[in-house]
C-alpha positions in Angstrom: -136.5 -8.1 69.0 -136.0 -10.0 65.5 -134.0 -12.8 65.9 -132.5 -12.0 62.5 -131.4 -8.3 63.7 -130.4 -9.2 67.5 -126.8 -9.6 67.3 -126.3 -8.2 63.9 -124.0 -5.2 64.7 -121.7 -7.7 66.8 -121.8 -10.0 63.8 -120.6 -7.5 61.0 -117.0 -7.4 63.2 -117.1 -10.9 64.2 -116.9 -13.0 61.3 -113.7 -14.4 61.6 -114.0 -17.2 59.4 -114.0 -14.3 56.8 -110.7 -13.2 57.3 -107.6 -14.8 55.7 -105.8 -17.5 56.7 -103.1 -15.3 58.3 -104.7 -14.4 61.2 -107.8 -13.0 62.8 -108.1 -9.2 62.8 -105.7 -7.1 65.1 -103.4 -8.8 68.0 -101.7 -12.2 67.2 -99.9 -12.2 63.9 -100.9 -15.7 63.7 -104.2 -17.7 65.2 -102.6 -21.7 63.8 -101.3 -22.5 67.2 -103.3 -21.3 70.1 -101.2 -21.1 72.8 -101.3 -23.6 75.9 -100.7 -22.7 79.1 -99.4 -25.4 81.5 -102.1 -26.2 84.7 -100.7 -24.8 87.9 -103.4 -25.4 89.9 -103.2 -29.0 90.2 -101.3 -31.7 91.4 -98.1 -30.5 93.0 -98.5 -28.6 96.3 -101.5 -26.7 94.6 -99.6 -24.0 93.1 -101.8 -20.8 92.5 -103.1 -20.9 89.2 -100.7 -18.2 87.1 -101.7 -15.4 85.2 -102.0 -15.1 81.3 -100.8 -12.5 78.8 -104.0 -11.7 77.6 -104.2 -10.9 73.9 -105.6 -6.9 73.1 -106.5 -4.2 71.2 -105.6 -0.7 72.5 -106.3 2.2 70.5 -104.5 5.6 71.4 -106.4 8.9 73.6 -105.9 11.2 75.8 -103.3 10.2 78.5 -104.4 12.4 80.9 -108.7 10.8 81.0 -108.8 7.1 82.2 -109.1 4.5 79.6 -112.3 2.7 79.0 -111.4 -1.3 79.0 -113.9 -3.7 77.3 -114.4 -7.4 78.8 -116.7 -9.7 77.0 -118.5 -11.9 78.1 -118.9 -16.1 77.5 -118.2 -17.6 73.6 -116.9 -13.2 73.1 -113.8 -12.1 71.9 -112.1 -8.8 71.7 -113.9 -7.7 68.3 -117.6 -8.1 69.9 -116.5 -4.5 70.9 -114.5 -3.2 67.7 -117.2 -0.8 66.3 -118.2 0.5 69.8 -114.3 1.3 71.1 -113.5 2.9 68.1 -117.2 5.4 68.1 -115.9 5.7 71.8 -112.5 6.6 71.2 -113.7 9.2 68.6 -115.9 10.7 70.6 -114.6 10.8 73.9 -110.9 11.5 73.0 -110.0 8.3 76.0 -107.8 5.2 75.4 -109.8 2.8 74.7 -108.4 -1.3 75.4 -110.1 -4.7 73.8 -109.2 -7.7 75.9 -109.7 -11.4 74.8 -110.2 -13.1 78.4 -108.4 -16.4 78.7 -109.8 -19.4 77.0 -111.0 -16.8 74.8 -110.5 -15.1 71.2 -106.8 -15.0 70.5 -105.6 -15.4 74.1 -104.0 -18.6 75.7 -105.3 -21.0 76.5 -105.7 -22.4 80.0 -107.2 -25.4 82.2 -108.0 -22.5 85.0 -110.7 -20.7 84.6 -112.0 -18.7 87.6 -112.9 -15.1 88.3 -110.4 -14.6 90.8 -107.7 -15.9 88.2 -109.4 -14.0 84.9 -108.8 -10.9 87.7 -105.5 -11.2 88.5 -104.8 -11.5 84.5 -106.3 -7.7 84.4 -104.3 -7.0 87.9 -101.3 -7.5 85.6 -102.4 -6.4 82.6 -103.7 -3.1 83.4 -100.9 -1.5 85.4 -98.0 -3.0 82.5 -100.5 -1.1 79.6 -99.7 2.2 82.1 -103.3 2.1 82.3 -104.9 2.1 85.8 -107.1 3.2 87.3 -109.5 3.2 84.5 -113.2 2.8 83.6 -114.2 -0.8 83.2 -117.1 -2.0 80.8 -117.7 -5.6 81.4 -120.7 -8.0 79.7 -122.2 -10.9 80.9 -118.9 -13.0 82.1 -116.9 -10.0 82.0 -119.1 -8.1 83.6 -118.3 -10.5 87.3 -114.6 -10.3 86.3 -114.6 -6.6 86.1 -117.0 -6.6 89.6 -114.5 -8.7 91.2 -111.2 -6.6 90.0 -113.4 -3.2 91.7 -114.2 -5.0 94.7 -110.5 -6.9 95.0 -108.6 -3.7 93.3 -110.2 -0.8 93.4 -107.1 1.3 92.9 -107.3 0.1 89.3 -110.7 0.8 88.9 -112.0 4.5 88.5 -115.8 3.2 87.5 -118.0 0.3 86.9 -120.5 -0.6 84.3 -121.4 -3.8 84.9 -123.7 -4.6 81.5 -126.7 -7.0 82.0 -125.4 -8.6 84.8 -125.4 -9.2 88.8 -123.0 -10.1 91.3 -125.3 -13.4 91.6 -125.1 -16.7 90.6 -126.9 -16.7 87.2 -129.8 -19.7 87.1 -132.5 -21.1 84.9 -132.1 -17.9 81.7 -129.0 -18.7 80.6 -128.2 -21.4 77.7 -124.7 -21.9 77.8 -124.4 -25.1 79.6 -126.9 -26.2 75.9 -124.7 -24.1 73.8 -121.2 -26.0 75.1 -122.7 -29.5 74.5 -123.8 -28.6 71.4 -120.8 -27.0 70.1 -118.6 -30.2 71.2 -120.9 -32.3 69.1 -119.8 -30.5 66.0 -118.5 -32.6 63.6 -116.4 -31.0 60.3 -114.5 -33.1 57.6 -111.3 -32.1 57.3 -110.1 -29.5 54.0 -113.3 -28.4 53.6 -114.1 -25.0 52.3 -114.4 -22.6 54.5 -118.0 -21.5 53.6 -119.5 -25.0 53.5 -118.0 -26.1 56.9 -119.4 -23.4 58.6 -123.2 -23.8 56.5 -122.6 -27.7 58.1 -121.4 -25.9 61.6 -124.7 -23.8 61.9 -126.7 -26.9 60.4 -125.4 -29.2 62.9 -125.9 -26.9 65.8 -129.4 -25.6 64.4 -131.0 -28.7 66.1 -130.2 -27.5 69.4 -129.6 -23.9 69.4 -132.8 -22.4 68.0 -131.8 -18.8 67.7 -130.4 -17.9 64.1 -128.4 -15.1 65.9 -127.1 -16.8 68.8 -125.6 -19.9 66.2 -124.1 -16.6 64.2 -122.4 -15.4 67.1 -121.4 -19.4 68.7 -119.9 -19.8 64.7 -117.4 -16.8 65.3 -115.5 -19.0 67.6 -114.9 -21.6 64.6 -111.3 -21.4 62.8 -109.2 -23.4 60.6 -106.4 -24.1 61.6 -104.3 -26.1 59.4 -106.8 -27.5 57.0 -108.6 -28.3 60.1 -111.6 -26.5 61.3 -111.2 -26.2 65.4 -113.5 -24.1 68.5 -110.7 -21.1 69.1 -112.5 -21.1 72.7 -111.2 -23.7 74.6 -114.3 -25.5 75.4 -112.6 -28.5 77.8 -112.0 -25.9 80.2 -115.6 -23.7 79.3 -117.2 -27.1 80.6 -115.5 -28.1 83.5 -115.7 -24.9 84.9 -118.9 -23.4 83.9 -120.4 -23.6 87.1 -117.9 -20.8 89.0 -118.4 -18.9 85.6 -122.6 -18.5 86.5 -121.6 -18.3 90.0 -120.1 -15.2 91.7 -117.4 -15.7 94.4 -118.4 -14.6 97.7 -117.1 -10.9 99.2 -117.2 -9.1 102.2 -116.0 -5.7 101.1 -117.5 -3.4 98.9 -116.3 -1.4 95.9 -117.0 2.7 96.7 -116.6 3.7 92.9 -119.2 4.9 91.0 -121.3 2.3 89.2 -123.3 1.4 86.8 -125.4 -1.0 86.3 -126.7 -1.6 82.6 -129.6 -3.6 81.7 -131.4 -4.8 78.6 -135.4 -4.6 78.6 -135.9 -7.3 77.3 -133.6 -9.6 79.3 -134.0 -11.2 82.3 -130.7 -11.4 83.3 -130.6 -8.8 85.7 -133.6 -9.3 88.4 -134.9 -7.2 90.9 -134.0 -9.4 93.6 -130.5 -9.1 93.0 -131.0 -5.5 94.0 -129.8 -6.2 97.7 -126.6 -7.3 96.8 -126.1 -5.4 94.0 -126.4 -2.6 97.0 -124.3 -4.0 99.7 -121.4 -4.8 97.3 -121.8 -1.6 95.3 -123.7 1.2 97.8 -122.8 3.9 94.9 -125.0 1.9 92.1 -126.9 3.4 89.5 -129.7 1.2 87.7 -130.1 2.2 83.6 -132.3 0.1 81.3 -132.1 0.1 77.5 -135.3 -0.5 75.9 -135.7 -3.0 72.9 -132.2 -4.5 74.6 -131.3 -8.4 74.7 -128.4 -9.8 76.8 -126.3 -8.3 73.9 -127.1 -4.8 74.7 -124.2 -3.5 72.5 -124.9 -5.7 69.8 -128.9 -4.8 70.3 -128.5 -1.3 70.8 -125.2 0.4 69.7 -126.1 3.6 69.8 -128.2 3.5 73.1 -125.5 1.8 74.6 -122.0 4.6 73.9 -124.7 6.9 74.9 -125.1 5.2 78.5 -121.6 4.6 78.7 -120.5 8.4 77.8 -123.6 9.8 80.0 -121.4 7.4 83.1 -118.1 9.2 82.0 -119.3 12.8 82.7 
């Protein structure tokens, strides 16, 4: 697929840096000071690391059908999903929830970052939004938090769709581990307008990330912030934990929901030798390819991909 084209539905709802000063589409009143959460997994007795309130979207359905709940994956946010939840929502009469994970989009910030923490965030989140058990769509990074919340929670979870991804440690086709360094190189002069310091953003990060559409959808994640131009993804912790975020934690048990697993044609990130595990942890999984589909399926293939989603739901 184009480079130019890959990405471009996700971009039309992601440009954040478009928006006014006041704030960055539909949660958070206010994006100037991100909130920090304090560490509770170190020093002290090693306290478990506490859950976040996660920022959202939810837009209003059916009571009686389980919601459909969007997770994004690594460098998303919430709006990577706007168009799609709102075709979804239209057609399929459901509830349809957006979630910013934390470190992420508008939600807090935090220096723990694990799946078995971004699941206990949903373990809270979902039953206060009077939502569980509902279906969860999760990409990439979102796609092993929503595989671990089935396997750990399965109450909560009516079905899967786990969207180009495994319950594998992900090795040698992803970039992010280049994409991080790169973005922490960025360097921005302060009161700058907007449109220049992002030509300078994608300029600067040109040299190491290739891919006109992946730069497009890093630069999302830029925002000024008092005069100052800042990553709203909290990239200290994004480093020193992006190891457990391409690994998968290790289970025993397996999820008995129905399943889906989503793949784009042309990615690789989904291999056949996952298959075995993808079996043991999920014996009720299905296996869909979209053709003329990268990584970003829904970005890729919009269309393709509510038509997957609604084919799951019946």
């Amino acid at each position: 697929v184009h480079a130019g084209h890959r990405l471009a539905t996700m971009l039309r709802w992601t440009r954040a840096w478009r928006l006014p000063h006041g704030g960055l589409g539909f949660s958070s009143p206010s994006f100037t000071r991100v909130p920090v959460a304090p560490s509770s997994s170190g020093g002290r007795g090693g306290a478990e690391p506490r859950p976040l309130p996660l920022s959202y979207r939810l837009l209003d359905g059916e009571a009686a059908l389980p919601a459909v709940v969007f997770l994004h994956g690594l460098f998303g946010s919430k709006t990577n999903f706007n168009s799609i939840a709102k075709a979804l929502a239209q057609q399929t009469g459901r509830r349809v929830l957006t979630v910013d994970a934390r470190n992420h989009g508008d939600s807090p910030h935090s220096p723990d970052m694990s799946y078995e923490i971004m699941s206990q965030d949903l373990q809270d989140l979902l039953p206060q939004l009077g939502l569980a058990p509902c279906v969860i769509v999760g990409h990439s990074m979102g796609g092993k938090t929503a595989m671990l919340l089935a396997l750990q929670r399965p109450d909560l979870v009516e079905r899967l769709i786990a969207v180009d991804i495994s319950p594998v440690e992900t090795t040698g086709i992803s970039n992010f581990a280049t994409y991080v360094t790169a973005m922490r190189t960025i360097n921005i002069p302060d009161e700058l307008p907007r449109s220049h310091a992002r030509k300078l953003a994608d300029e600067q990060l040109s040299s190491v990330v290739q891919d006109m559409a992946v730069r497009q959808f890093l630069l999302t994640n830029l925002v000024e912030v008092d005069g100052r131009f800042v990553w709203r993804v909290n990239l200290n912790a994004l480093t020193q934990h992006l190891d457990k975020i391409l690994a998968f934690p290790q289970r025993q048990e397996s999820y008995l929901g129905p399943t889906l697993f989503l793949c784009g044609g042309n990615s690789q990130f989904v291999h056949p030798s996952h298959h075995p595990e993808i079996m043991r942890l999920f014996p009720r999984a299905q296996m869909q390819t979209v053709p003329n589909a990268g990584h970003w399926i829904h970005a890729d293939r919009p269309q393709d991909f509510i038509a997957a989603i609604r084919g799951f739901l019946v």
